[in-house]
N, C-alpha and C positions, 0 to 999 in steps of 0.2 A: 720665776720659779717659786713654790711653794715650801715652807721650812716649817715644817713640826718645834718646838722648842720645849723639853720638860724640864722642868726647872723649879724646887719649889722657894728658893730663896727671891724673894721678892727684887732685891736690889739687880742681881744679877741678869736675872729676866731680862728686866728692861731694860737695862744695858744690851741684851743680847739681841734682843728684838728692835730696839731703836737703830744698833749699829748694822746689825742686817735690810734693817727697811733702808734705812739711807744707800744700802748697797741696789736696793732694787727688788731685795727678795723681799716673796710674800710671807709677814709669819705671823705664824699661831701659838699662843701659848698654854700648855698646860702644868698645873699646879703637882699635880700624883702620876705615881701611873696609871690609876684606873680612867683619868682624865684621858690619859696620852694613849692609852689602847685604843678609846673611844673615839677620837680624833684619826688617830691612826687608819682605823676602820672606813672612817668617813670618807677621806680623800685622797686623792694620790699625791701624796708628796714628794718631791722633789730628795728633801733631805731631811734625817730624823736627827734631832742635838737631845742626848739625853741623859739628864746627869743617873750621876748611881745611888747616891741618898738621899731616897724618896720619903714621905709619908709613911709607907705601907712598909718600908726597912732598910738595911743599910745597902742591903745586894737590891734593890726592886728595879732600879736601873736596869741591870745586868738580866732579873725576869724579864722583867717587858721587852727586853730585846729578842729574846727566847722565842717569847710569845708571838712574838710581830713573825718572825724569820720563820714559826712554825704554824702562821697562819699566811705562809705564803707572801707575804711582803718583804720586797725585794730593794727599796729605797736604799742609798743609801746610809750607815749610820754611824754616827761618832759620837763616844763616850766622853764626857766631860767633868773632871772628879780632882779632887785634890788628893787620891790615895794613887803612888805615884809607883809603886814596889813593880820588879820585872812581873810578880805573881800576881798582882792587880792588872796590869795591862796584859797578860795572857790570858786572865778571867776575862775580861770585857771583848778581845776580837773572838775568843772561844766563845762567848755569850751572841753571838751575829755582828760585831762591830765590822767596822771598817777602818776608822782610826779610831783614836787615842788620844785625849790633850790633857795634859796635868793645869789643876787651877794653881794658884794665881798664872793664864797667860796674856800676851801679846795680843789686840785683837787684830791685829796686822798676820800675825803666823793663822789665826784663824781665818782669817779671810783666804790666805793662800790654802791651806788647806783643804778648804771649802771648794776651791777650783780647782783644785785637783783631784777631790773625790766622783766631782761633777764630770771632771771630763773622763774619769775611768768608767763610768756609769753609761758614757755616750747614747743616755735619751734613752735608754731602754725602757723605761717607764710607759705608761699608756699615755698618751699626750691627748689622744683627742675623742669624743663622745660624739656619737649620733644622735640628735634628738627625731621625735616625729615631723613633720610633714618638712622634711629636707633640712632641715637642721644641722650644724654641727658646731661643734664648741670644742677650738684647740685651747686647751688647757695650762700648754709652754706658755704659747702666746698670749692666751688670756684676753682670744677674741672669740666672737660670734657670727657666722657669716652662713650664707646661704646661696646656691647657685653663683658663688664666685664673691658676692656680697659682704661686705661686712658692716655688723651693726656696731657700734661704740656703746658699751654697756660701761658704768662706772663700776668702778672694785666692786663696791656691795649689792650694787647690780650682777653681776656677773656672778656674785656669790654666791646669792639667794638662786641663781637658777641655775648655778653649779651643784647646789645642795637637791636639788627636786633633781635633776638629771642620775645623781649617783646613786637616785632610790627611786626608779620609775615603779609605779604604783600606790607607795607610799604617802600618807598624806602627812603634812607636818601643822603642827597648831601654829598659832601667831607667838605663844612663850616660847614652844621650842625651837623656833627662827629666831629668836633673839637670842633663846639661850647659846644657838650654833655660831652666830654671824658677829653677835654683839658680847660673847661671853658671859649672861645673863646679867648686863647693866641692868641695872633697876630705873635707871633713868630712860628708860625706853619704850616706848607707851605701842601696847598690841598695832593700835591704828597705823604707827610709820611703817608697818608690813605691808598695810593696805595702799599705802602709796607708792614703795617700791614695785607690789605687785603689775599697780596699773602701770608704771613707768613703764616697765620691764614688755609687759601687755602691747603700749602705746608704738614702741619702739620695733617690734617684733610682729605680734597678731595674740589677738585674746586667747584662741584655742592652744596657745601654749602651754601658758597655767592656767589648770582648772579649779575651781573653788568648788570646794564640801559644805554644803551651808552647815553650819555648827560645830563643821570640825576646825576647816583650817584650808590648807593650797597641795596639789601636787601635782606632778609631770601633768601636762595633756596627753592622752590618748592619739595614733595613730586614724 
């Protein structure tokens, strides 16, 4: 499953992202909210962790939750804040929450938590995509399979053509797939697009992704 994380203390992040990968989950981290709308937008996540002072101010947490829930996104979400007051926690599930955890916590109570939001949610999420010529990509599962088939895509396999899928038409440059995939590592050279592409290509059929000469990659055509 996929996890949003906004979060703009560095420490904590990685804390939150490490102890969640080792759970299994897949996550993403962003810095603001304007990061975490953007993200938000992009894919369907699983579960939104959002702290409430952000960048952008002390309540931007508690927007962005707004935001998401009044553009129709339905994940999920639990606020994460060291402002503990009954009237903080009645701003944040009035704000689209779902729970509520006062910092400093357990990441043990987090974890249960976490499974219990997931199982009140019971998958109602869009789990799976149709791509062109018989395609389909379960999203839970975080396979690729056709006529019964399945292909073994690695993570950033599967990422990159989870990213062309959720914007069929769209083309994307080789910066802004690392900016999505890699979180704009600088140590990331345009060219390692060109090799996942082919992998991706190799494992699958070319006519999947199509190439823009000058621009960049997106969905294939039906």
């Amino acid at each position: 499953m996929r996890v949003l994380i906004v979060e703009d203390d560095p420490h904590i992040a990685e804390l939150l992202r490490d102890g969640l990968t080792e759970d299994s989950y897949d996550c993403d981290l962003a810095r603001s909210a304007a990061e975490g709308a953007e993200l938000a937008r992009l894919f369907p996540y699983s579960l939104l962790l959002l702290d409430v002072m952000l960048p952008e101010g002390i309540d931007a947490g508690y927007h962005l939750g707004q935001q998401l829930r009044a553009e129709g996104i339905t994940a999920p979400m639990m606020y994460l804040t060291a402002r503990g007051t009954v009237e903080d926690r009645v701003e944040g599930l009035e704000a689209g929450g779902d729970d509520y955890l006062i910092k400093p916590f357990a990441f043990r109570e987090l974890r249960a938590r976490i499974r219990a939001l997931l199982r009140r949610a019971g998958g109602n999420a869009q789990n799976a995509l149709t791509l062109p010529h018989g395609w389909v990509m379960d999203l839970g599962g975080r396979e690729l399979r056709r006529a019964g088939v399945r292909v073994d895509l690695t993570r950033r396999e599967f990422a990159l053509l989870e990213l062309l899928a959720l914007h069929p038409g769209r083309a994307f440059t080789r910066d802004e797939i690392i900016e999505r995939l890699w979180s704009g590592d600088a140590g990331v050279e345009p060219k390692v697009i060109d090799v996942y592409v082919s992998t991706v290509r190799r494992k699958t059929e070319d006519r999947l992704i199509e190439t823009l000469r000058g621009t960049g990659y997106r969905l294939g055509r039906a």
